[in-house]
N, C-alpha and C positions, 0 to 999 in steps of 0.2 A: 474367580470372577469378582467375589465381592473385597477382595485385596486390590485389584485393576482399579475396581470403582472407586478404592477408599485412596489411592495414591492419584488418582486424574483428582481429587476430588480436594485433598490437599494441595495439589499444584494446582490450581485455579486460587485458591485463597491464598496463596505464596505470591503470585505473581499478581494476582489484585492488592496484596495488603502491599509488595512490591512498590506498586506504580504509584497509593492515594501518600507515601512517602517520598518518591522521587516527584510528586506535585507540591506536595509542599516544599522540598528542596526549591522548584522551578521557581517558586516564587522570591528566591532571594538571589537568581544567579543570574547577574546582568552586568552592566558596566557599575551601577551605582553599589553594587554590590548587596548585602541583607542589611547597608544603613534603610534602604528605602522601606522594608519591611517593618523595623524599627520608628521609622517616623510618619507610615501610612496613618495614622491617628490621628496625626495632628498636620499634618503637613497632607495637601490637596493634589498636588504634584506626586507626590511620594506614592498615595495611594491611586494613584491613576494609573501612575507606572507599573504598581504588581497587578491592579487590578486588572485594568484594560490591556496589557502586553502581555505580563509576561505569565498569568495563569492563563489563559486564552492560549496563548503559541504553547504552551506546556501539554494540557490538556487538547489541543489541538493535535499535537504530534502522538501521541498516545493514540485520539481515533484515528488518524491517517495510518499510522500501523496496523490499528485492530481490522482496518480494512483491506489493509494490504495483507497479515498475516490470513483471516479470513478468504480471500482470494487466493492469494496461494495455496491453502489445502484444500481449495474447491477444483483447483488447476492440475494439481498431483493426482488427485482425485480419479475426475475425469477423464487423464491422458493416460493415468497411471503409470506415470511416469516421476520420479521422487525429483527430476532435476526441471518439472517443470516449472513456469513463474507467471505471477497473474500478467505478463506484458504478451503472453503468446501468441496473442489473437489479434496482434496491432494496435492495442488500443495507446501504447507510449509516444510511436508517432503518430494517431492520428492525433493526441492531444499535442503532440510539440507542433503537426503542421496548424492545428487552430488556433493555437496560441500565436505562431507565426501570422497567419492570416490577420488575425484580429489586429495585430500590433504594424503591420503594413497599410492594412485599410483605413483605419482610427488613429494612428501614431499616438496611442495614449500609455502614459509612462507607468512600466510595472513597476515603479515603488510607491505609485499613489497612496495615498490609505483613505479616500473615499470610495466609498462601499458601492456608488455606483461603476465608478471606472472598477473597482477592483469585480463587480458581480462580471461584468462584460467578457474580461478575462477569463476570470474562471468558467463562465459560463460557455464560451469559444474553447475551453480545451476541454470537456465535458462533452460537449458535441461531438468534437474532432474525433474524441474516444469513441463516443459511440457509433459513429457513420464511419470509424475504421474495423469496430465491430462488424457491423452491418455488409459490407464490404466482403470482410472476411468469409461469413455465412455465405453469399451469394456467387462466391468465387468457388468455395467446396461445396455447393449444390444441397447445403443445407447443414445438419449435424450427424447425419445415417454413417458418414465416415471419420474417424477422428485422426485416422493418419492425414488423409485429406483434410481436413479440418487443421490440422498440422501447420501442415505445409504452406494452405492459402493464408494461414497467419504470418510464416516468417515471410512470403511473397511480399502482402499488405505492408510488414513492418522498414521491407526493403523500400522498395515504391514512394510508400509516405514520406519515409526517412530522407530519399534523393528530394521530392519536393521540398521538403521541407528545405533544406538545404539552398538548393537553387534558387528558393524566395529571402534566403538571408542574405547572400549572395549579391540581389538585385538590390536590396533596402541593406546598404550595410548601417546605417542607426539603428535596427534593433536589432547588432549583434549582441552587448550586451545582455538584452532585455530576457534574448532565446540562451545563453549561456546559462544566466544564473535559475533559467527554467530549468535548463539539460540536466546542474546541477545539484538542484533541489531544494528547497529552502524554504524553513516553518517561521520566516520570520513575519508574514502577514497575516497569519493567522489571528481571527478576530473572533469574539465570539458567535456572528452571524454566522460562518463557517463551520465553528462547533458546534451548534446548531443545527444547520445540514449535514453536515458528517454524522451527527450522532442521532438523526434519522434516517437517513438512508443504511446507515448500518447495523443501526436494527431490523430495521426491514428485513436487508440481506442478510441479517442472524438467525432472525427466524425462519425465514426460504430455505438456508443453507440447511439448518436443523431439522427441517420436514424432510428433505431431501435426499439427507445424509443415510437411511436405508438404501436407498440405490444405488448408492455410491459404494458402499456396501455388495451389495449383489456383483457391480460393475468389477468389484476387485478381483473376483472371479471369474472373470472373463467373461466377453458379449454373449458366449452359446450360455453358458451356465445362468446368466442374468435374464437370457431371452426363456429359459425352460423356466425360469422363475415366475414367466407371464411379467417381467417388468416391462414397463413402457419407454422402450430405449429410446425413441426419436424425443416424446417428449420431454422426458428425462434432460436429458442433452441441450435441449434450449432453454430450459427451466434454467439448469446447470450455467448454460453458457450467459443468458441473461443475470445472474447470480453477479457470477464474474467480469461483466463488464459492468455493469453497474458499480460494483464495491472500487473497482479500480481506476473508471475514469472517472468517480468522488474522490478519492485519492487523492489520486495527480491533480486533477483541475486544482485540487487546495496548494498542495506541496509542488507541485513539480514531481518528476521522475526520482525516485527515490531506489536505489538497486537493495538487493538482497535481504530487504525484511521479509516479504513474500515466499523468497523461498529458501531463507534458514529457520523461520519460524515453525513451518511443520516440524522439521527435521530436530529441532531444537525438544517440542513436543514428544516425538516421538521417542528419542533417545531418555525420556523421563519415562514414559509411563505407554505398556502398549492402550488401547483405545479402539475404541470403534469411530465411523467417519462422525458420529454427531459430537461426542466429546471432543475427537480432534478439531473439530472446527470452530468450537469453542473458545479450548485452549492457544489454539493457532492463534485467535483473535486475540486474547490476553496477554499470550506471547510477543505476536508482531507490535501490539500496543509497548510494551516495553524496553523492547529491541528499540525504538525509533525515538520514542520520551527519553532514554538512554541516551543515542546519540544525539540527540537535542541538547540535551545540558551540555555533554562534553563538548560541542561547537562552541558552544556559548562560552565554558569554561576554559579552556586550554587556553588560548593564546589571548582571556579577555583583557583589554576588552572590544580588542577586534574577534572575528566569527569564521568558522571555517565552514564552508556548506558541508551539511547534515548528509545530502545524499553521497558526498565523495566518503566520509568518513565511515561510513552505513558499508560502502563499495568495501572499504580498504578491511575494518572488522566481519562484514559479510565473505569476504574472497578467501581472507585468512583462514576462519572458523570453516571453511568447504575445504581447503588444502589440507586441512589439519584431518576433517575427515575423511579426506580421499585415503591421505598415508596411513591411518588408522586401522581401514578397511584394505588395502592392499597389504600392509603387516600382517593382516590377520590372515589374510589371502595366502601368503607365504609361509606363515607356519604350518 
C-alpha cells in the first residue's frame, strides 16, 4: 500500500514538474519564434506576445485538460465503465448547438478577441452544456439508473447534434465559425479564461476528491455500495453535477476537444494502481498534459501555420486506444 502511495505520489510531481517546463517551452513557441522571448525586455510588442498569448493559451490548455482528464475519471467512475468520456451525457452538442445559436442570433465573429463578444460565446456553449445536461437527467427520470442514464445521454447527444446541424444549414455564414468549434482550438484563450477554468476546477477538484469514496464503494457494484448505506441517488447527481460542470468549462473555452478525457485515466492507470481520489487527481495532471502537449505540437509542426489541437488530440488519442486494444487482445491470446 505504502509503495501504491509512494509511486501515485511520484507521478503527480513527474507530470506537474512535466507541464511548469512544457509552460515555459509555450512561451517561446509561436510564429515569432523564442526571438520574442529574447526581446520581451526591451521590446513592448515582444512582451505582450509571450505575455498576453501565448502563456495564457499555454497554461490555458493545461486547465482545459485537467478538466477534461478530471471528468473523465469521474465518467469511468460512475458508468464503470473504462471506455466512458466526459461528453456522455450530451453535454458536446449541447454546447455546439449554443454556440450555434449564439452565432445565428448575434452574427458575432468567433475570432474576436474582445472579452465581451468572446464572454457571449463561451458563455452560450456553457449553457447549451448544461441545459443538455439537464435534459439528459429528465429524459432517464433522474440518476437511480445509469444504463438509463446511458442511453438518455447518447439519445440527447443525437437530437442536439441534428439541431445543431440543421441551424448551420439555415445560416451557412457560420459554417466556419461551428467548424473550427467541432474542431477545437486553445487559440483564444486569455487569461480571463484561466481564470474561470482554474476556478471552477478546483471547485470540481475538490467535489470530485470528497466524492471519490463512493466511487469507490460504486466499483463494487450498486448491491455491495447500497449494503454500504452509501447514498446512491445523491451520490449520482453530486457525481453527475461534478461532470457537467468540469466539461461544459472545458468546451465553452476550447471547443470539443476528443480523447484527453478518456486516455487520461487509462494513461493513470497503467502507471500506478490508485484509489478513485488519487486517480482523479492524477487524471487531472494527466489530461492537463496530454492537451498542453498537443498545444505546442499545433503550434509547432507546420509553424507557423496551426493545425487544430482537438484533431491532433483525436489522431494521438485514437492511436494510443488501438495500440491498447492490440495489447490487451495479445495478452488475451496467449
Amino acid at each position: 500500500m505504502k509503495n501504491q502511495h509512494r509511486r501515485a505520489l511520484v507521478l503527480g510531481v513527474v507530470l506537474l514538474a512535466l507541464a511548469a517546463g512544457l509552460l515555459l517551452l509555450g512561451a517561446g513557441i509561436g510564429s515569432t519564434g523564442f526571438e520574442s522571448v529574447l526581446a520581451a525586455r526591451h521590446d513592448p510588442v515582444a512582451l505582450q506576445i509571450v505575455w498576453d498569448i501565448r502563456l495564457p493559451r499555454t497554461l490555458g490548455a493545461w486547465l482545459a485538460g485537467a478538466l477534461l482528464g478530471l471528468a473523465g475519471a469521474v465518467a469511468q467512475g460512475l458508468f464503470r465503465n473504462p471506455l466512458a468520456d466526459p461528453y456522455l451525457l450530451g453535454s458536446a452538442s449541447g454546447a455546439s448547438l449554443g454556440m450555434a445559436v449564439a452565432l445565428m442570433m448575434f452574427g458575432v465573429s468567433p475570432v474576436s478577441t474582445q472579452w465581451v463578444v468572446r464572454l457571449g460565446l463561451t458563455g452560450a456553449a456553457f449553457i447549451g452544456a448544461v441545459l443538455a445536461v439537464l435534459l439528459t437527467l429528465a429524459l432517464a427520470r433522474g440518476v437511480q439508473q445509469t444504463l438509463r442514464l446511458l442511453l438518455a445521454g447518447v439519445i440527447v447527444g443525437v437530437v442536439l447534434g441534428a439541431a445543431k446541424d440543421l441551424i448551420t444549414i439555415a445560416s451557412a455564414d457560420i459554417l466556419q465559425a461551428i467548424q473550427g468549434f467541432m474542431l477545437g482550438s486553445t487559440g483564444l484563450v486569455g487569461w480571463s479564461a484561466c481564470a474561470v477554468m482554474g476556478g471552477l476546477g478546483a471547485f470540481c477538484l475538490l467535489l470530485g476528491w470528497a466524492l471519490a469514496p463512493m466511487l469507490d464503494g460504486l466499483a463494487l457494484g450498486e448491491a455491495t455500495a447500497s449494503s454500504l448505506g452509501l447514498p446512491l441517488g445523491a451520490m449520482r447527481a453530486a457525481l453527475v453535477a461534478v461532470l457537467a460542470l468540469a466539461t461544459g468549462t472545458a468546451v465553452a473555452q476550447t471547443g470539443l476537444i476528443a480523447f484527453v478525457g478518456l486516455a487520461a485515466p487509462h494513461l493513470v492507470r497503467s502507471a500506478v494502481k490508485t484509489t478513485h481520489a488519487r486517480l482523479i487527481v492524477l487524471s487531472s495532471a494527466m489530461g492537463g498534459l496530454l492537451l498542453m502537449t498537443a498545444d505546442l505540437l499545433a503550434r509547432w509542426l507546420i509553424a507557423p501555420q496551426e493545425l487544430p489541437v482537438g484533431v491532433l488530440t483525436a489522431v494521438l488519442g485514437g492511436s494510443y486506444l488501438l495500440w491498447l486494444m492490440h495489447r490487451r487482445s495479445a495478452r488475451g491470446g496467449m
